[in-house]
PyMOL Python script that loads the backbone (N, CA, C, O; Angstrom):
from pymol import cmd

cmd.read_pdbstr("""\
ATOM      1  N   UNK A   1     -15.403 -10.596-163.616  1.00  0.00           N
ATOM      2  CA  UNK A   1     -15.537 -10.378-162.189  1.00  0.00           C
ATOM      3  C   UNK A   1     -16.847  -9.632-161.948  1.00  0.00           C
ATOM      4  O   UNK A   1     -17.109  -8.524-162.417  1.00  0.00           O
ATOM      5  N   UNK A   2     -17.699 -10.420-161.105  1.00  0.00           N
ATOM      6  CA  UNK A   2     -19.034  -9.488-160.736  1.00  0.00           C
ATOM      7  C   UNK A   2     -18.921  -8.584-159.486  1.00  0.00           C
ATOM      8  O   UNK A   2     -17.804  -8.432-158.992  1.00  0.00           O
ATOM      9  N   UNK A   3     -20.053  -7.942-158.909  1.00  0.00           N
ATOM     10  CA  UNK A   3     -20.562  -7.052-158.329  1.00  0.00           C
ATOM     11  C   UNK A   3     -19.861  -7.719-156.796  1.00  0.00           C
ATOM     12  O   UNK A   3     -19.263  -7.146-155.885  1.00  0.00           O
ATOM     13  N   UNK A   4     -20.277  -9.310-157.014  1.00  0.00           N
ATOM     14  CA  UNK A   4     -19.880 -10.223-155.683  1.00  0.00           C
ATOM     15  C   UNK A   4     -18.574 -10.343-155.233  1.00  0.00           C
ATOM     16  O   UNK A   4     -18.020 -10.406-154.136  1.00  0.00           O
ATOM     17  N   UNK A   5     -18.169 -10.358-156.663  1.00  0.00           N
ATOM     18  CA  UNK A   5     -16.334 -10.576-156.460  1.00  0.00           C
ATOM     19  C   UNK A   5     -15.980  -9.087-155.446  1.00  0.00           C
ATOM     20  O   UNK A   5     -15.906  -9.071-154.218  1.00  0.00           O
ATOM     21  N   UNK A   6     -15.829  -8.103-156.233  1.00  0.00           N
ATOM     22  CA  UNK A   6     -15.817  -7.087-155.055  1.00  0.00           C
ATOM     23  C   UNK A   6     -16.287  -6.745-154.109  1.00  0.00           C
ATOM     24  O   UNK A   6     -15.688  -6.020-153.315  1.00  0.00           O
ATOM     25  N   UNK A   7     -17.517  -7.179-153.925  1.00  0.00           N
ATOM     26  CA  UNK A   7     -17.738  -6.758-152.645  1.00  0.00           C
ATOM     27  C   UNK A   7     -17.190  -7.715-151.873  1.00  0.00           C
ATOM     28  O   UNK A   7     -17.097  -7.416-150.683  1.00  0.00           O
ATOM     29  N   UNK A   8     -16.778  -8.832-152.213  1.00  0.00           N
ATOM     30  CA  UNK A   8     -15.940  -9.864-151.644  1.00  0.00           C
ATOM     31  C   UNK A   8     -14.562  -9.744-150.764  1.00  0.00           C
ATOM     32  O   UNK A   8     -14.305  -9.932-149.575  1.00  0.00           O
ATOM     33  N   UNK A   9     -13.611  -9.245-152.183  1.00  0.00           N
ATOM     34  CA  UNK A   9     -12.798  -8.357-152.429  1.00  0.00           C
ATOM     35  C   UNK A   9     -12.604  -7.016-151.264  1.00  0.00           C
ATOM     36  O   UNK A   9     -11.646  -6.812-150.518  1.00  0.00           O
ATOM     37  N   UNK A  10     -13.835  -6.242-151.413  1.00  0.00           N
ATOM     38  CA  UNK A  10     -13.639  -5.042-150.360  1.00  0.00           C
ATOM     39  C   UNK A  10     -13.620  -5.768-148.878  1.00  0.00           C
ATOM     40  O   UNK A  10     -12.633  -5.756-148.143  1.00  0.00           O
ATOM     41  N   UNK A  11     -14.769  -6.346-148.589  1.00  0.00           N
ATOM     42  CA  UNK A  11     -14.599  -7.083-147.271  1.00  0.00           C
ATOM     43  C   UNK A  11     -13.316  -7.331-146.820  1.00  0.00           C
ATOM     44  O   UNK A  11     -12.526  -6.562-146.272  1.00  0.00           O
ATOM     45  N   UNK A  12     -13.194  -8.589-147.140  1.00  0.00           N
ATOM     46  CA  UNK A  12     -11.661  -9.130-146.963  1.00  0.00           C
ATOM     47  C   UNK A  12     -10.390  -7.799-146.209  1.00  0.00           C
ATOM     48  O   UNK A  12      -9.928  -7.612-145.083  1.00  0.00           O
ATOM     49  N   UNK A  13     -10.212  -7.055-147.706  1.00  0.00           N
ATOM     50  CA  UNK A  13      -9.572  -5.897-147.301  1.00  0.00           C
ATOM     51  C   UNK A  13      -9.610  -5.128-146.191  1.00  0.00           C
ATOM     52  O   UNK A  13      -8.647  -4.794-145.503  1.00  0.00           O
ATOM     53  N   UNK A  14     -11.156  -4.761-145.980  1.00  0.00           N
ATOM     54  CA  UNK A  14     -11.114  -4.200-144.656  1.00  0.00           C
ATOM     55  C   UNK A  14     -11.556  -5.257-143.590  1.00  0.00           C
ATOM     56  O   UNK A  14     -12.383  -4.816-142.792  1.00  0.00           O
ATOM     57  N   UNK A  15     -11.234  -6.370-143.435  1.00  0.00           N
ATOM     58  CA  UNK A  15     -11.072  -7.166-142.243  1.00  0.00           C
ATOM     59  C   UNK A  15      -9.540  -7.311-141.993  1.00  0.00           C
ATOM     60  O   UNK A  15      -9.234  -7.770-140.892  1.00  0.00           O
ATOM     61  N   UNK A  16      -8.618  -7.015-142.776  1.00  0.00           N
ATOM     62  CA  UNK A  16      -7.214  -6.987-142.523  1.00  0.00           C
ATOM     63  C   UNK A  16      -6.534  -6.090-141.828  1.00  0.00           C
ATOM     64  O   UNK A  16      -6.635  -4.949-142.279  1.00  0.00           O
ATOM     65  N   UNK A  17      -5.686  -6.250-140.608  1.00  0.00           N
ATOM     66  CA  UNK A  17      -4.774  -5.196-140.332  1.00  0.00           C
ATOM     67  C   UNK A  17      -4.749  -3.986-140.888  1.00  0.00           C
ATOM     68  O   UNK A  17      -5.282  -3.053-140.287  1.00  0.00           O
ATOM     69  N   UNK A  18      -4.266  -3.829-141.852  1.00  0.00           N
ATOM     70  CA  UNK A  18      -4.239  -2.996-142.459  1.00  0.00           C
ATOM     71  C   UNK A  18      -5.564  -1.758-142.943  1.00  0.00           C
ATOM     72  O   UNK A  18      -5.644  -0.544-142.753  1.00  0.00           O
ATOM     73  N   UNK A  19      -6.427  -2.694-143.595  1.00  0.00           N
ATOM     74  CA  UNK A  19      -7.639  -2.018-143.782  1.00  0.00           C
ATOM     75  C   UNK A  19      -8.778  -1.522-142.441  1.00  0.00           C
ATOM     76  O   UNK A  19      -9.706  -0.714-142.412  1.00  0.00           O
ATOM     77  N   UNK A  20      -8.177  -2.447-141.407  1.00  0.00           N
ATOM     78  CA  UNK A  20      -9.009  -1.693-140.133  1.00  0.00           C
ATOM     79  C   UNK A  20      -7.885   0.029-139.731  1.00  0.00           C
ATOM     80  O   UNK A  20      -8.260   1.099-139.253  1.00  0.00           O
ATOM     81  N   UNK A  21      -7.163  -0.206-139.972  1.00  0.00           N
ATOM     82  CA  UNK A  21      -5.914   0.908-139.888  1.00  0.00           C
ATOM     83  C   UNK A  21      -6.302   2.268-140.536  1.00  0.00           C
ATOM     84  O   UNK A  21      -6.336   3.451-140.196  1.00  0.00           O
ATOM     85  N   UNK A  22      -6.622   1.393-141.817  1.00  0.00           N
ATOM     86  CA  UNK A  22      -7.514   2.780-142.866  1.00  0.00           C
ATOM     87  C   UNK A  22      -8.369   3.198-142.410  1.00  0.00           C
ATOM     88  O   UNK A  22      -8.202   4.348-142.004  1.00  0.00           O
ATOM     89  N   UNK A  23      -9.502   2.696-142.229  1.00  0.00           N
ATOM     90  CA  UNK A  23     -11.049   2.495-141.957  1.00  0.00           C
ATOM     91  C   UNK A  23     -11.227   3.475-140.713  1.00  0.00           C
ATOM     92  O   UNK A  23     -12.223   4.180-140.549  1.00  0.00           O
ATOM     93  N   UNK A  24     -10.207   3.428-139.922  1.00  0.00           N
ATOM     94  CA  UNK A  24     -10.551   4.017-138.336  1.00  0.00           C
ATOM     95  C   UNK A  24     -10.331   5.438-138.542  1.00  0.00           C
ATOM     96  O   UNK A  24     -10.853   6.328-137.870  1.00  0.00           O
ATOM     97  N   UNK A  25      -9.140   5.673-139.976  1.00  0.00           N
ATOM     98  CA  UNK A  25      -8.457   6.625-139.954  1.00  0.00           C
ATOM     99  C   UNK A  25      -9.490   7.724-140.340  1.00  0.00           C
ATOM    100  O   UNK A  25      -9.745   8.879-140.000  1.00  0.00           O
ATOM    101  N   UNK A  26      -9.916   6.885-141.134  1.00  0.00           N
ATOM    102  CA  UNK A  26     -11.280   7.488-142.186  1.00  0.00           C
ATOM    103  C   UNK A  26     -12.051   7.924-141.362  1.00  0.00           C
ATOM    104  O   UNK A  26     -12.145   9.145-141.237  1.00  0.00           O
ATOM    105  N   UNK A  27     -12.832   7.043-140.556  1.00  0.00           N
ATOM    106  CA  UNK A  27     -13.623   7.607-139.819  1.00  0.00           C
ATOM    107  C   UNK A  27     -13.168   8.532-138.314  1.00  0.00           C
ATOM    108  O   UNK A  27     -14.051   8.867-137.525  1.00  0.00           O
ATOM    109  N   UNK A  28     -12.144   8.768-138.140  1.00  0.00           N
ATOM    110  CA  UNK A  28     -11.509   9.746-137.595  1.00  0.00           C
ATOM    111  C   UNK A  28     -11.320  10.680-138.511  1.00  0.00           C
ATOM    112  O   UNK A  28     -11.836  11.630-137.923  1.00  0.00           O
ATOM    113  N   UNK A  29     -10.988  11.064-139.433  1.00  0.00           N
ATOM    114  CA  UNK A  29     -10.785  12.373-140.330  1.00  0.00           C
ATOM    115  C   UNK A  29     -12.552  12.825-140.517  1.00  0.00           C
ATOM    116  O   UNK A  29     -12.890  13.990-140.728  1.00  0.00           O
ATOM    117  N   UNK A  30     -13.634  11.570-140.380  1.00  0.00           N
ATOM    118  CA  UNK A  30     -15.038  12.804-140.976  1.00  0.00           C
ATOM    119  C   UNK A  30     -15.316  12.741-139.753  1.00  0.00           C
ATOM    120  O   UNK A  30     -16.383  13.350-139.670  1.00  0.00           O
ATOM    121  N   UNK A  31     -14.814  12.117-137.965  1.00  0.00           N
ATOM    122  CA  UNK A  31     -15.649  12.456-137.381  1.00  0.00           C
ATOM    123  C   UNK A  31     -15.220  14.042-136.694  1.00  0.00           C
ATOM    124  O   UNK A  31     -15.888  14.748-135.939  1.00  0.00           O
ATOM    125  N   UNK A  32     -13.756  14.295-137.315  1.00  0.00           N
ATOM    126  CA  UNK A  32     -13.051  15.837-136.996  1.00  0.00           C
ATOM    127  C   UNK A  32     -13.546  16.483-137.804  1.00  0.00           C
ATOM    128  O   UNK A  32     -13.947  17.540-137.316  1.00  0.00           O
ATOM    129  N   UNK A  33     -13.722  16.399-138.757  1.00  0.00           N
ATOM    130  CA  UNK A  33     -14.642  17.216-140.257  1.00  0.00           C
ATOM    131  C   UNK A  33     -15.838  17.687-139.039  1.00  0.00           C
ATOM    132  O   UNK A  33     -15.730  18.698-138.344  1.00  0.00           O
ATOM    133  N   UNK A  34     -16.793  16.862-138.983  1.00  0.00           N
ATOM    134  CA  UNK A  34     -17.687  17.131-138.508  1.00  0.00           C
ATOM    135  C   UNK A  34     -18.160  17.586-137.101  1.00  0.00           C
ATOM    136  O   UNK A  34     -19.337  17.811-136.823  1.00  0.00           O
ATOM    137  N   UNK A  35     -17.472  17.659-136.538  1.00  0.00           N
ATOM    138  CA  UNK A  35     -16.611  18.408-135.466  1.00  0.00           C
ATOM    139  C   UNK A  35     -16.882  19.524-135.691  1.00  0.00           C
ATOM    140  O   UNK A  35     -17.815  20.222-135.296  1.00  0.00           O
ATOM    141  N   UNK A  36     -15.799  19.782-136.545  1.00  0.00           N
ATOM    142  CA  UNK A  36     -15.361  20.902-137.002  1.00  0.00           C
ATOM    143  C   UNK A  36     -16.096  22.267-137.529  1.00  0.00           C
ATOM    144  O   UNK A  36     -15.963  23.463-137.272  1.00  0.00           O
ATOM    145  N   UNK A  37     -17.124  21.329-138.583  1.00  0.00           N
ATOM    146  CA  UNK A  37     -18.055  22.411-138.822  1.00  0.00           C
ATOM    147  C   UNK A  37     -19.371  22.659-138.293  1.00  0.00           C
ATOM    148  O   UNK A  37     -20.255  23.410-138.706  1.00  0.00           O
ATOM    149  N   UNK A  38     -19.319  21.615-136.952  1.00  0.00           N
ATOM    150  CA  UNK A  38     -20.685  21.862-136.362  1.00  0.00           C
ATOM    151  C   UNK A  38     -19.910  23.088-134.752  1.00  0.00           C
ATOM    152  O   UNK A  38     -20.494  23.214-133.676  1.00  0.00           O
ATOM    153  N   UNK A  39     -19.172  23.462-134.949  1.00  0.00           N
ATOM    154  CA  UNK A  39     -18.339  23.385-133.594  1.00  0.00           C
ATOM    155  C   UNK A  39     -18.289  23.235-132.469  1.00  0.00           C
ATOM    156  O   UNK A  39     -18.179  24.078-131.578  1.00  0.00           O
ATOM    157  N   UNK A  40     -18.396  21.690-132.392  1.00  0.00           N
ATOM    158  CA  UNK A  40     -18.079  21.235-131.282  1.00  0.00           C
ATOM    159  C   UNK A  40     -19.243  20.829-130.132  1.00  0.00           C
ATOM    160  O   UNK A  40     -19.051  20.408-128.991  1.00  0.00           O
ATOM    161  N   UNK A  41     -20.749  21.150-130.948  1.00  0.00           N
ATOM    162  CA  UNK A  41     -22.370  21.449-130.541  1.00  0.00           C
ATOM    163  C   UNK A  41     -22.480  19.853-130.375  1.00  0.00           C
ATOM    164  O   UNK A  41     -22.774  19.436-129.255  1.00  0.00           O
ATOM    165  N   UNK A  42     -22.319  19.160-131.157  1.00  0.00           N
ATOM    166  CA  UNK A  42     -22.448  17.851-131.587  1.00  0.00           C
ATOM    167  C   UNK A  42     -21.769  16.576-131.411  1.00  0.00           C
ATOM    168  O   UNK A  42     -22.357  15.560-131.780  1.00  0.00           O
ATOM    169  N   UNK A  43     -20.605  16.493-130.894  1.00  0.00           N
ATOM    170  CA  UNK A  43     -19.793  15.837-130.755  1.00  0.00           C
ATOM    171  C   UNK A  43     -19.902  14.568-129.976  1.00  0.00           C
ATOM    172  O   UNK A  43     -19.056  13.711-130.229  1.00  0.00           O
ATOM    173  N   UNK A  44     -20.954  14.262-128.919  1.00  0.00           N
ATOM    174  CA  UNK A  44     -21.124  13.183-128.161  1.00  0.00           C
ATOM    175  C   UNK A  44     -22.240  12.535-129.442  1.00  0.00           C
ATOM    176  O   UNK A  44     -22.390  11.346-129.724  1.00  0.00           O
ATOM    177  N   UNK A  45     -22.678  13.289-129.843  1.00  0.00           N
ATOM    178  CA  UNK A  45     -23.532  12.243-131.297  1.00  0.00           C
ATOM    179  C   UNK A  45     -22.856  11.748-132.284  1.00  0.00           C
ATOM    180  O   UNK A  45     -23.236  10.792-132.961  1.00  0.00           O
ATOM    181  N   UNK A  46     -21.677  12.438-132.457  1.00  0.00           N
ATOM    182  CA  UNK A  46     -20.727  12.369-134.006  1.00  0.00           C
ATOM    183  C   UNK A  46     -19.687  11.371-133.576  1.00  0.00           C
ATOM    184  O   UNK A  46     -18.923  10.764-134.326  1.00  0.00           O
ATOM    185  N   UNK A  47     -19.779  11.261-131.919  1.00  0.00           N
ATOM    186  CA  UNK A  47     -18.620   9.854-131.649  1.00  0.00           C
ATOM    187  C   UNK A  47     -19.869   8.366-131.217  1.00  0.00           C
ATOM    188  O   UNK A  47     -19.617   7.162-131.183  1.00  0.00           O
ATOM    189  N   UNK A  48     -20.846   8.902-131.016  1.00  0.00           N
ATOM    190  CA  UNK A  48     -21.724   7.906-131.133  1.00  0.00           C
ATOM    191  C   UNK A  48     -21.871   7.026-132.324  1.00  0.00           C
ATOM    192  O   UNK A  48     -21.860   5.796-132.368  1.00  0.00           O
ATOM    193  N   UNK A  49     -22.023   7.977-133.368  1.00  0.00           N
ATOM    194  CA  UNK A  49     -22.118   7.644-134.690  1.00  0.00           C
ATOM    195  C   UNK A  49     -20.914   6.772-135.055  1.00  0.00           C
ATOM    196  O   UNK A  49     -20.906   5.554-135.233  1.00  0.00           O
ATOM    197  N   UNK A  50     -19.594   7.899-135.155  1.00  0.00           N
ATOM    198  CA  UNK A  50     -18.284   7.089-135.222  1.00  0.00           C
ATOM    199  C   UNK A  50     -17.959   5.449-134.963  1.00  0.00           C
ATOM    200  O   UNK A  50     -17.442   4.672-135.766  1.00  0.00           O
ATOM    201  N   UNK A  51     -18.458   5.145-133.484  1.00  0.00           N
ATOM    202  CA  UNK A  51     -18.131   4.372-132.594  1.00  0.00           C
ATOM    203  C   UNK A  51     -19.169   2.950-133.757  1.00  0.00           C
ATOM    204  O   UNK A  51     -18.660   1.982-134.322  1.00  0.00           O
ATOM    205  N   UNK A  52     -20.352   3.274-133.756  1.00  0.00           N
ATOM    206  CA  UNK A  52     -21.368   2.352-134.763  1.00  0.00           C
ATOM    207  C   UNK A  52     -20.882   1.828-135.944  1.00  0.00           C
ATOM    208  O   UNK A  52     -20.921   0.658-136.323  1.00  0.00           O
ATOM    209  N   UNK A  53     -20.099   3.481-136.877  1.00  0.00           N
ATOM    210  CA  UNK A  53     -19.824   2.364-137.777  1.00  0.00           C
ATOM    211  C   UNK A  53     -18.487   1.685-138.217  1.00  0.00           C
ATOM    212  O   UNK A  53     -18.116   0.923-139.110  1.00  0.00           O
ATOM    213  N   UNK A  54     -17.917   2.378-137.084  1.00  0.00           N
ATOM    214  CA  UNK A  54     -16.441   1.460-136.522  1.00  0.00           C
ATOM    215  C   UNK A  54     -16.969  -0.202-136.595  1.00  0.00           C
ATOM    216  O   UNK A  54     -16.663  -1.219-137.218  1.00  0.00           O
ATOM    217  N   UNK A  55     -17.575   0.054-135.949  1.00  0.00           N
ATOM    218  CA  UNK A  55     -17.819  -1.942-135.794  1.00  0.00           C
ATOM    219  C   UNK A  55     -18.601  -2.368-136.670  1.00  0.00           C
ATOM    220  O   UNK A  55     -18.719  -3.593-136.655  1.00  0.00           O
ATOM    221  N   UNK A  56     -19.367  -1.667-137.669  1.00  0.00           N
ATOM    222  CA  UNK A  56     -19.453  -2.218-138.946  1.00  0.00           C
ATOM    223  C   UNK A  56     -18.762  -2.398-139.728  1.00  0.00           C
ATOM    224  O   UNK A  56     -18.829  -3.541-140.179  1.00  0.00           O
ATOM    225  N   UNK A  57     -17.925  -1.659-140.239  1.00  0.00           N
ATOM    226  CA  UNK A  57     -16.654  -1.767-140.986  1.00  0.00           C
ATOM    227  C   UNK A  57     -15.450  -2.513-140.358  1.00  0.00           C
ATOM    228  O   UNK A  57     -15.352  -2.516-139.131  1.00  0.00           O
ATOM    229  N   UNK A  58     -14.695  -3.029-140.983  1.00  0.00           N
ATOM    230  CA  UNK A  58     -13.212  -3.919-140.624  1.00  0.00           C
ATOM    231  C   UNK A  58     -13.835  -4.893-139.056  1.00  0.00           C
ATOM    232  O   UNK A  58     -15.014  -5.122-138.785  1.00  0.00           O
ATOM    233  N   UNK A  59     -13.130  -5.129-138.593  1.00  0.00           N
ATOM    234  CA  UNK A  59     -13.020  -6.532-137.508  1.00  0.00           C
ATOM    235  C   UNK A  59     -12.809  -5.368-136.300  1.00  0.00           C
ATOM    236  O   UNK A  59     -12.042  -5.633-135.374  1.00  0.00           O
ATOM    237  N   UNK A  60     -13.693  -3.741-136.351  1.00  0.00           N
ATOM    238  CA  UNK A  60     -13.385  -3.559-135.019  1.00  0.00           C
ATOM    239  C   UNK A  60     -11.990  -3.335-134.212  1.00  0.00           C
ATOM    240  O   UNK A  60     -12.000  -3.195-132.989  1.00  0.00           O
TER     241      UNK A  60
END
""", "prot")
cmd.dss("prot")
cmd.show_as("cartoon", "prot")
cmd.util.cbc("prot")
cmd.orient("prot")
């Protein structure tokens, strides 16, 4: 199995139900992280950010 197969592999995964489920979660837990330790200075940038690579990752 090459480099392709997985990244194949990962795709797929996060285009599924499921893996958009993860994916959002994820990026909800670092965009509270980061939140968190900027407090709260930053936050219309850190959901900007969020929001970007939401729709890179999984089907959105």
């Amino acid at each position: 199995m090459g480099i392709d197969d997985l990244k194949g592999k990962a795709s797929d995964a996060l285009d599924s139900d499921k893996g958009e489920k993860a994916s959002d979660a994820g990026l909800d837990k670092a965009s509270d992280a980061a939140s968190s330790a900027t407090g709260g200075k930053h936050d219309e940038q850190i959901s900007s950010v969020e929001k970007s690579a939401d729709e890179k990752i999984g089907n959105a």
